[in-house]
C-alpha positions in Angstrom: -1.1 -27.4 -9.1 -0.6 -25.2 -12.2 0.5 -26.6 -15.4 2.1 -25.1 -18.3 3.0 -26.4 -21.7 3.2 -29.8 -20.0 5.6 -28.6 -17.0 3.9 -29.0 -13.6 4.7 -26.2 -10.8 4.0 -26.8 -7.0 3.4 -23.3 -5.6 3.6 -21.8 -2.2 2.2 -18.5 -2.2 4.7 -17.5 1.0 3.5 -13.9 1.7 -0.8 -14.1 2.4 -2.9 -11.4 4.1 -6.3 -11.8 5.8 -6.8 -8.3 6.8 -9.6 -6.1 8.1 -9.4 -2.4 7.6 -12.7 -1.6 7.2 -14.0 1.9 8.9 -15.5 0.2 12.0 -12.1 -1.6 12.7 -10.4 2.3 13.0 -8.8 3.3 16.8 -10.3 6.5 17.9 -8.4 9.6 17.6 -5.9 7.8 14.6 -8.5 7.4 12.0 -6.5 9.7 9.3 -4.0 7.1 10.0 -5.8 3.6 9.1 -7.8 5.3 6.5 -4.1 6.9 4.6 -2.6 3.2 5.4 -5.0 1.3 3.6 -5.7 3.7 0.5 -2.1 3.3 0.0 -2.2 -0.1 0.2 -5.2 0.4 -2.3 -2.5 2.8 -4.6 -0.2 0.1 -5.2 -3.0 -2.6 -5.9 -3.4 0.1 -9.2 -0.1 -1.1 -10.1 -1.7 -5.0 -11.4 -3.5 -5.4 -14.2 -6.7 -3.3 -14.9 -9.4 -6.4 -15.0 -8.1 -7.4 -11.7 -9.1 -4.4 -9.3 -11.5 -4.1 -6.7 -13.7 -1.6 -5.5 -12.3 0.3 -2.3 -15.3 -1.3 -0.1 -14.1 -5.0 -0.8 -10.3 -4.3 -0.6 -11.1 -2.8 3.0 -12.2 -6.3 4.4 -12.9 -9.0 1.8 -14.1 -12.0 3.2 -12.6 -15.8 3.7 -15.0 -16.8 0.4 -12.7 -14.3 -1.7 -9.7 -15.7 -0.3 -10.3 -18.9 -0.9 -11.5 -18.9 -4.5 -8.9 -16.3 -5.5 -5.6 -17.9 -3.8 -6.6 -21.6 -4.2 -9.7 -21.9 -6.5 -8.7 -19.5 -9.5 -5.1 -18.6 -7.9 -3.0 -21.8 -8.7 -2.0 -21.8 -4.5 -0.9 -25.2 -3.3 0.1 -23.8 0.6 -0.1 -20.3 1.4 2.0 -18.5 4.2 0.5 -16.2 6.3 2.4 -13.1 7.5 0.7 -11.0 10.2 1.1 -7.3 10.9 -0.8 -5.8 14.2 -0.7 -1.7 13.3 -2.6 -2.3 17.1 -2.0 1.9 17.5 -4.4 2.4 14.2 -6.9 -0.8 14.3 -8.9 -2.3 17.0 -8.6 -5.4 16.5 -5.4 -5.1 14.6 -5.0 -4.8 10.4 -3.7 -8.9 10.1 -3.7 -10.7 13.1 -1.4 -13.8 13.5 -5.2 -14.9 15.5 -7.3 -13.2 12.7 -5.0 -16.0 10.3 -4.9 -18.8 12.6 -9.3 -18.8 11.8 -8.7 -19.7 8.4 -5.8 -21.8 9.1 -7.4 -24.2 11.4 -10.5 -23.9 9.3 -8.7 -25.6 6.0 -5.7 -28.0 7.4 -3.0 -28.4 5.0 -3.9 -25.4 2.9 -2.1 -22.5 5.3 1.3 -22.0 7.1 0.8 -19.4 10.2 3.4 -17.5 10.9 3.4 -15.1 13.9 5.2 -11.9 14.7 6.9 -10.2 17.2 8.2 -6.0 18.6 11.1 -6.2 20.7 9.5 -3.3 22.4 6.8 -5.1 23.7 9.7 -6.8 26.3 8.6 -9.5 28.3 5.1 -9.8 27.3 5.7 -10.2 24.0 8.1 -13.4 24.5 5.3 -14.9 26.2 3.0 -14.6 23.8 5.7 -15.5 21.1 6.5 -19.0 23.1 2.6 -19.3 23.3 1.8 -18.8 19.7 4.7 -21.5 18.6 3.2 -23.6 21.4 -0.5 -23.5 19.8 0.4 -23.3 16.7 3.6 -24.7 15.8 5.0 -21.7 14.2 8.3 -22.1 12.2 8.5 -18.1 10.7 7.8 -14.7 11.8 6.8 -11.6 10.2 9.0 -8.7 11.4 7.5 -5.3 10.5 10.7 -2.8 11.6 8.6 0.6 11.0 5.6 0.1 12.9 4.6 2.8 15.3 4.6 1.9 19.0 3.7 4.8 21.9 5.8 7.3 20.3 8.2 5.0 18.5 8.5 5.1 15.3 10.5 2.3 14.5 13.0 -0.4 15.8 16.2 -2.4 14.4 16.9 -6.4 14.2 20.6 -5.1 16.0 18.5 -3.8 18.8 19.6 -5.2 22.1 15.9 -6.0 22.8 16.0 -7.6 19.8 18.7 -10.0 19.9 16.8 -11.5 22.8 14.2 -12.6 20.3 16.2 -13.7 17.8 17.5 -16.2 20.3 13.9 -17.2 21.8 13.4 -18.4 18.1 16.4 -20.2 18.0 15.3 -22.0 21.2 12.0 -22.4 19.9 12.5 -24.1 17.0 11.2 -20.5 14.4 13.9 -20.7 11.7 12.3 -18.5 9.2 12.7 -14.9 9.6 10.8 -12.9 7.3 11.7 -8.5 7.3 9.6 -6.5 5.4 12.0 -4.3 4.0 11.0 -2.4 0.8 8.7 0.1 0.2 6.7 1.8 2.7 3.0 2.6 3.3 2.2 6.3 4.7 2.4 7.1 7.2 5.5 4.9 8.1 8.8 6.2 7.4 11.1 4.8 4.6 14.3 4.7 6.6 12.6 2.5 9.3 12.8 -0.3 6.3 16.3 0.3 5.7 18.3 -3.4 5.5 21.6 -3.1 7.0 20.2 -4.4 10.3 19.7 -7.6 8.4 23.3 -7.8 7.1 24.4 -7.3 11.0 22.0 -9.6 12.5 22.3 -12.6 9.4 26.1 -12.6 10.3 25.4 -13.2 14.3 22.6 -15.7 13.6 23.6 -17.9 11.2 20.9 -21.0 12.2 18.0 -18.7 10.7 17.1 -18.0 7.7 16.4 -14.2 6.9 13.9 -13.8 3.9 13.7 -10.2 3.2 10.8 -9.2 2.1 10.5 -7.5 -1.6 13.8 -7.3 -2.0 14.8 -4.2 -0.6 13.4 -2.5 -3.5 14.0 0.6 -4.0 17.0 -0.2 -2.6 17.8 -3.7 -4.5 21.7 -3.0 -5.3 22.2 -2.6 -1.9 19.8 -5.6 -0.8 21.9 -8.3 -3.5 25.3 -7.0 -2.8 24.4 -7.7 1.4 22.7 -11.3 -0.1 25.6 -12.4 -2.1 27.5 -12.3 1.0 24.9 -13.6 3.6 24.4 -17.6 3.1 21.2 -17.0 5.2 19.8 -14.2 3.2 17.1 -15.0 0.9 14.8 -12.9 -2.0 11.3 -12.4 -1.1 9.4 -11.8 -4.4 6.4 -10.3 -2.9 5.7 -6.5 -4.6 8.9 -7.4 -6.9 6.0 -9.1 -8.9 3.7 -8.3 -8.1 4.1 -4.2 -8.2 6.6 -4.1 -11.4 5.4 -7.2 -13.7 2.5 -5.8 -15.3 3.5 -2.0 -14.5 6.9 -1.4 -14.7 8.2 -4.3 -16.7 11.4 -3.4 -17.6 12.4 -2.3 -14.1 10.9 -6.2 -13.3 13.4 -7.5 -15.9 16.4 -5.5 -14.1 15.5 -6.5 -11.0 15.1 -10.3 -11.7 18.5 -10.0 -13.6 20.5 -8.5 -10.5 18.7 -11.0 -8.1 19.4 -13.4 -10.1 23.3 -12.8 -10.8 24.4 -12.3 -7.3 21.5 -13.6 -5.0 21.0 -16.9 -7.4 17.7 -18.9 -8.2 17.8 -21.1 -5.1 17.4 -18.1 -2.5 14.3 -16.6 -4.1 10.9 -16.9 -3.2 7.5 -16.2 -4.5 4.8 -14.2 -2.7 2.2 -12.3 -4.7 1.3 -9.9 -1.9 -2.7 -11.2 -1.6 -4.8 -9.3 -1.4 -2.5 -6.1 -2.6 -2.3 -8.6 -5.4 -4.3 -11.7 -6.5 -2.2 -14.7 -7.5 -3.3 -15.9 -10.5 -2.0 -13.0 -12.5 1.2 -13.0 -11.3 2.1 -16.8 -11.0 1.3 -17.2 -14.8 2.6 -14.1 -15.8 6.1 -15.4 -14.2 6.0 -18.9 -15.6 5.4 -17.1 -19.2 8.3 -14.5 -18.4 11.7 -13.7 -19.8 13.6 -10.8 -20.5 13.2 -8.4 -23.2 15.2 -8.9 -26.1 17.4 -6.0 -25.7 21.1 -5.8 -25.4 21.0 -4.2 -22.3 19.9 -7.7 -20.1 22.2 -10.0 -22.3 24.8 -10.2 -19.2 22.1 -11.2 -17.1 21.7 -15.0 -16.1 18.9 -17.0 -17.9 15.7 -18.2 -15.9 14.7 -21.9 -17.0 12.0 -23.9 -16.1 13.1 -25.6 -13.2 14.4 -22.1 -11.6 11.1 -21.1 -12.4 9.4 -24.4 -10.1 12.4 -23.1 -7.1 11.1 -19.7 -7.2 7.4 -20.5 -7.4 7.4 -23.0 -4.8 10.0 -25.3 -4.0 12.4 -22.9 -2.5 9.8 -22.1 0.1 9.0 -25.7 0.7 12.2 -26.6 1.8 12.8 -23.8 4.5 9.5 -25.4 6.0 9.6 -28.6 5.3 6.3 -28.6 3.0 6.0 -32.2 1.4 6.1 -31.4 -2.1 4.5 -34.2 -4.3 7.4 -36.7 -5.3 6.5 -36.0 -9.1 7.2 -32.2 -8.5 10.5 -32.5 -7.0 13.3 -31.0 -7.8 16.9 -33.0 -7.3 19.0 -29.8 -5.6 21.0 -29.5 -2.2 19.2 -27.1 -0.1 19.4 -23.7 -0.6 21.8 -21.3 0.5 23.9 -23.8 2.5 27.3 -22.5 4.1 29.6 -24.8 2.0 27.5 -23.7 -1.1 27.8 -20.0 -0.6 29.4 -18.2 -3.6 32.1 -15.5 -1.6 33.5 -12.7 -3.5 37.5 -13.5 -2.7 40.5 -11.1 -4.0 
C-alpha cells in the first residue's frame, strides 16, 4: 500500500490493460486501422510526464514482467481491474482480450479483478459467451465500448433494444458494475459514438447497476456531472481525467476535479490510471500530493481532504466489488451513491 506523510491509501487501480497490438497481431486488409489505433493511443501516452515514456516497440505489446513491476512493484496497486476491449475487425487475436486478462489473472490470485465485455450486436452468441465468462470467472463488471466497429457498424447505444436485453442478463447474472467508455476517442472511431446520454436513459431504467462512466465524459464533462448529479447510479471514472490532464493540462485537471467534485461528490469517483496509456505510480502520487491552484477562480470549488483522497484512490471501487480492504484502511462511510443519499436538485 502507498503511504504518505504517515496516511496509508489502499488502491485499486479499476481501469488495467494487457494489450497486444504489435504488427503481427494486425487483420489483413485493416492494417492502416490497428496501426492509426495504437499510435494514438501512443499520442496520448505523450500527455504524462517525459521520464515516463516508452519506445513505440514496447508500448505495442509489453510483456506481463512490465506489468507487474510497474502496476504492483513500483506502481503502489493493491487490486487492479481489468477492462477488455476486442477491436476483433482490426486484431487477430483481439487488442485486450477479457481471455488475454484472465492469463494474468489466474496467474497472480488476489492481485486482479476480470471483468468481461459485451456488443449487443453480437445477439445470441454473445449472451452465451457473456453467461459463460461470469460462469468461469465470476465476473461482477463489464467493459462496454459503444464506438467499436462491427461489419459495417460503426457504433451502438446502451438504449438499444438489443441492448436492454443485456443489461438484464447482468442483472440475472449477478454483473452489477457497468463500466462505458465514454470520453475521448481513438481514430479511427467516431466521437459521437461516445456520446453519454444513453447512459442517462439506461441508469434511470436500471437502477440495480451501477454505471461507472469512464473518463468522465470529458470533453464533454458539464454535460457528464449535470446527468451524475441526478443519476444515484452514476459514478466518475478517473481514468485519462488523470492521467491525460495532471501532468499536461493542469489547470483544466483542477476544473475538472472541481465540477466532479461539486455536483458528482467524492464518494462516486473512482481512480483508474489508464495502464499502460499511463503507468500508475506517477499519477497515484501526483493525486495524493494534489490541490488546486491558489487562484480565485477555483475558490467555489469543494475542498479534497485526505480521506476523499483514500475514496477516490481505492475505497470507492472496493466497495462496488466487494474488495476486502484491510480493517486499518477503512473508511467509516455508507456506501456510495445510495438512493436515500442522493442529492436531487428540487424547485
Amino acid at each position: 500500500m502507498y503511504e504518505n506523510d504517515g496516511e496509508k491509501y489502499f488502491v485499486v487501480d479499476t481501469h488495467m490493460h494487457y494489450w497486444n497490438a504489435a504488427p503481427d497481431n494486425w487483420v489483413e486488409g485493416a492494417e492502416q486501422y490497428a496501426k492509426g489505433w495504437i499510435e494514438c493511443f501512443y499520442g496520448y501516452h505523450g500527455l504524462g510526464p517525459e521520464d515516463t515514456r516508452w519506445p513505440l516497440e514496447k508500448y505495442q505489446k509489453y510483456t506481463e514482467e512490465d506489468l507487474m513491476k510497474d502496476v504492483f512493484d513500483e506502481g503502489h496497486v493493491d487490486v487492479a481491474i481489468f477492462q477488455p476491449t476486442d477491436l476483433a475487425e482490426w486484431y487477430k487475436e483481439g487488442f485486450n482480450t477479457t481471455e488475454r486478462d484472465s492469463i494474468l489473472h489466474e496467474k497472480h490470485p488476489g492481485k486482479f479483478v476480470l471483468n468481461t465485455r459485451w456488443d449487443p450486436r453480437e445477439g445470441e452468441d454473445g449472451l452465451k459467451t457473456l453467461r459463460h465468462n461470469v460462469e468461469r470467472w465470476g465476473c461482477k463488471g463489464v467493459k462496454l465500448y459503444t464506438a467499436e466497429w462491427r461489419q459495417g457498424s460503426r457504433g451502438w447505444k446502451l438504449t438499444d433494444p438489443e441492448a436492454y436485453k443485456y443489461l438484464e442478463a447482468c442483472q440475472e447474472l449477478g454483473i452489477t458494475n457497468i463500466h462505458a467508455h465514454k470520453g475521448p476517442t481513438i481514430w479511427p472511431l467516431d466521437k459521437d459514438a461516445f456520446d453519454m446520454s444513453d447512459v442517462d436513459h439506461a441508469a434511470t431504467d436500471f437502477p440495480a447497476l451501477n454505471f461507472i462512466v469512464e473518463h468522465s465524459g470529458i470533453p464533454r464533462i458539464d454535460d457528464f456531472c449535470y446527468m451524475a448529479t441526478q443519476e444515484p447510479n452514476v459514478y466518475a471514472g478517473l481514468s485519462v481525467v488523470v492521467g491525460a490532464l495532471m501532468h499536461a493540462r493542469p489547470r483544466f485537471f483542477a476544473r475538472c476535479m472541481g465540477e466532479l467534485l461539486f455536483w458528482v461528490g467524492e464518494d462516486k469517483m473512482t481512480f483508474g490510471s489508464d495502464y499502460a496509456i499511463w503507468e500508475p505510480k506517477w499519477q497515484v502520487e501526483g493525486f495524493v500530493d494534489w490541490d488546486f491552484p491558489d487562484d480565485e477562480a477555483y475558490s467555489d470549488y469543494p475542498r479534497l481532504g485526505v480521506a476523499g483522497k483514500k475514496k477516490i484512490l481505492g475505497l470507492n471501487a472496493a466497495k462496488l466489488y466487494d474488495i476486502e480492504v484491510p480493517e486499518e484502511l477503512r473508511l467509516d462511510y455508507g456506501k456510495p451513491a445510495a438512493q436515500d443519499d442522493a442529492k436531487l436538485v428540487t424547485q
